[in-house]
PLY file of the C-alpha trace (Angstrom):
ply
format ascii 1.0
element vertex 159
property float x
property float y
property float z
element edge 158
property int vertex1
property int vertex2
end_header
47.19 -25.89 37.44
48.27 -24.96 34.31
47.27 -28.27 32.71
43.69 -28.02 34.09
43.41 -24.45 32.93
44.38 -25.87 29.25
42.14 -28.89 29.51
38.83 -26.63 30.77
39.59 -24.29 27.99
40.03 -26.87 25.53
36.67 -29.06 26.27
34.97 -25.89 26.19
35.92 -25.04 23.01
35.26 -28.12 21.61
32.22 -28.04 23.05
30.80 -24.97 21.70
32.28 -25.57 17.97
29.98 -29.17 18.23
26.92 -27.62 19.74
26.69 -24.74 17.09
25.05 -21.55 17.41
21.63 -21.48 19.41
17.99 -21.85 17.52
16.37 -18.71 16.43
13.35 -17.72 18.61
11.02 -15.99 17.09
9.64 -13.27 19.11
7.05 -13.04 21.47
3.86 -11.42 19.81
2.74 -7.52 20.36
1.16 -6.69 23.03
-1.82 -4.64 22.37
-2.40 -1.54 24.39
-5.05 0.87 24.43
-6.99 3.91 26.39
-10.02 3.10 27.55
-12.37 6.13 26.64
-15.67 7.65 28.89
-18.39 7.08 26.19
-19.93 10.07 28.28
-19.06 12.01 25.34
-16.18 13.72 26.79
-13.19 11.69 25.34
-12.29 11.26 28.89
-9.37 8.59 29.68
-11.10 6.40 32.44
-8.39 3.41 32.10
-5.98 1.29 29.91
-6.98 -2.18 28.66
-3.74 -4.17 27.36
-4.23 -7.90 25.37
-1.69 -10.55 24.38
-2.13 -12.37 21.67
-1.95 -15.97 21.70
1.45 -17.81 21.29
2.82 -19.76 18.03
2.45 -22.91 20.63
-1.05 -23.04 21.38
-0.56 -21.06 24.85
-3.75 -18.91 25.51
-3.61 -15.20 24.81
-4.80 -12.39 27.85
-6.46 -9.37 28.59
-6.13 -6.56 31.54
-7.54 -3.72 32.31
-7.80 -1.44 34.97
-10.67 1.42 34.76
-11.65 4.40 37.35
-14.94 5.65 36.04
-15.64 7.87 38.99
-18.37 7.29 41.46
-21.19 8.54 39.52
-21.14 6.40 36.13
-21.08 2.91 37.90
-20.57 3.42 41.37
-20.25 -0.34 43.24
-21.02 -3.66 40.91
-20.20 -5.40 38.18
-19.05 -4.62 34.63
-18.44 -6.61 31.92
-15.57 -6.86 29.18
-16.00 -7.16 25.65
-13.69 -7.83 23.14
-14.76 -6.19 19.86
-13.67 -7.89 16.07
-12.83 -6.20 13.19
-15.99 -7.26 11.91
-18.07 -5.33 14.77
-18.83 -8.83 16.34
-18.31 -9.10 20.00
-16.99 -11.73 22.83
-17.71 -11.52 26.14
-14.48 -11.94 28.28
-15.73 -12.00 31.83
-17.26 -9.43 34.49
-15.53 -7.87 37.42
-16.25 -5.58 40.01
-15.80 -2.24 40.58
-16.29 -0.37 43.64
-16.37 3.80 43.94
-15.95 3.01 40.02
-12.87 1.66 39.99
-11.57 -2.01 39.26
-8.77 -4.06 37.52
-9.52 -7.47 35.75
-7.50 -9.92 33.42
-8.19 -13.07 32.37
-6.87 -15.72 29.89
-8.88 -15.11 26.03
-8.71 -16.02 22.42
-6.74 -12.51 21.13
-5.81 -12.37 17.87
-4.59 -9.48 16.26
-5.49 -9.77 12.61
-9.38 -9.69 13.97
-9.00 -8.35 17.54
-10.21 -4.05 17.12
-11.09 -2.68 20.29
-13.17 -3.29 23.72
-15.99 -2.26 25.26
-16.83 -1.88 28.85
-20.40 -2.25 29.78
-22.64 -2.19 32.73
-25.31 -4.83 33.74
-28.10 -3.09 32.15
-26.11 -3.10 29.06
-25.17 0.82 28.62
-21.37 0.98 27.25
-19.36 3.21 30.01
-16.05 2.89 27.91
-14.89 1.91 24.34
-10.97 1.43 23.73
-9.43 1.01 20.06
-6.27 -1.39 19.36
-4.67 0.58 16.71
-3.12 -1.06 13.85
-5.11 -4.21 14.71
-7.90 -5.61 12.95
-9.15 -3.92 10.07
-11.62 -2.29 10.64
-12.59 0.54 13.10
-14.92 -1.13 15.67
-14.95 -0.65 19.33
-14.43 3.57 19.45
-17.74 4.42 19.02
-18.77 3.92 22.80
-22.99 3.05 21.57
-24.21 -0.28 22.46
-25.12 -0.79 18.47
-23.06 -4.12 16.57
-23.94 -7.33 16.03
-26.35 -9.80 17.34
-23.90 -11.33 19.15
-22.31 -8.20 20.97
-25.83 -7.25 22.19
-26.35 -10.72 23.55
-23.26 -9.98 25.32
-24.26 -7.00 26.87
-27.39 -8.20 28.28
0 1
1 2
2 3
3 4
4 5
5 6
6 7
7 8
8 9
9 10
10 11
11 12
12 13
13 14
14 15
15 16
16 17
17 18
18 19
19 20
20 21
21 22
22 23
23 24
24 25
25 26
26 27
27 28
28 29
29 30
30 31
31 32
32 33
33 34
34 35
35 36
36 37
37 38
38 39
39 40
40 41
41 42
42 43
43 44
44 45
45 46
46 47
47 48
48 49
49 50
50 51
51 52
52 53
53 54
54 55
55 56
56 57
57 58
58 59
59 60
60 61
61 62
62 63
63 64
64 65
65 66
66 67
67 68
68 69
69 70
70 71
71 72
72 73
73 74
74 75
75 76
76 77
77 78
78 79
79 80
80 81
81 82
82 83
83 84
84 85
85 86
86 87
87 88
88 89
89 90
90 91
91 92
92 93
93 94
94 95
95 96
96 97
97 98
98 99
99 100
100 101
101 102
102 103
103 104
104 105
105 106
106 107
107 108
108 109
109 110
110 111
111 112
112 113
113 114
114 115
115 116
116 117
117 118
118 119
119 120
120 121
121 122
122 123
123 124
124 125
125 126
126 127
127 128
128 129
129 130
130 131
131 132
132 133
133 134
134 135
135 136
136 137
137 138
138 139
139 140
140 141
141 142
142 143
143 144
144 145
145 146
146 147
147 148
148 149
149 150
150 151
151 152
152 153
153 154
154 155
155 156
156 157
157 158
């Protein structure tokens, strides 16, 4: 018993002196996290939207977000997500319903935090119900305004 004792200790530490120390990972990206904010004009927190950037191996970033507007500013239907650059462009990520205004929604999308600067949440007929701000991302200050004004392309978006 002895012996065997000896021997397993023995190939094991042979074993780890040959394999070395493990690679270095680098670390998973920041998660971005913001409140989503009423653009009622009451600075009211109506949900959280959270994005992941892309990985360093080509894997897809994400967004979430989960929203409770109350019944009266969009009731039952759809609302769309927008993700807002630094450069007050705009992508649209995908609709998703809410019902007695509430809703959650996440989907796979190109986040990258040196442009990424906010969100926007906007109904069909293209009024923005909530704006959220990523800070420290991007460089600029887009997406906390809450008015349907920005680019070409965000107002194609919202349509």
């Amino acid at each position: 018993m002895a012996t065997a004792l000896a021997f397993g200790f023995g190939g094991w530490a042979v074993g780890t002196a040959v394999q070395g120390a493990p690679p270095v990972v680098a670390p998973a990206p920041q998660v971005l996290e913001a409140a989503l904010v009423s653009s009622d004009g009451t600075g009211r927190e109506v949900g959280r939207i959270y994005a992941h950037p892309a990985d360093g191996a080509g894997g897809n970033g994400w967004v979430y977000m989960s929203v409770d507007l109350g019944e009266g500013r969009a009731g039952d239907g759809p609302v769309r997500c927008l993700l807002v650059r630094a450069d007050g462009s705009a992508v649209s990520l995908g609709s998703f319903p809410v019902r007695a205004g509430y809703g959650y929604w996440g989907a796979p999308a190109p986040v990258d935090p040196g442009t990424v600067s906010g969100a926007r949440l906007v109904a069909p007929d293209g009024t923005v119900l909530a704006t959220a701000h990523f800070a420290g991302a991007g460089s600029g200050g887009a997406g906390g305004s809450g008015g349907p004004e920005g680019s070409e392309d965000a107002a194609a978006a919202a349509r």
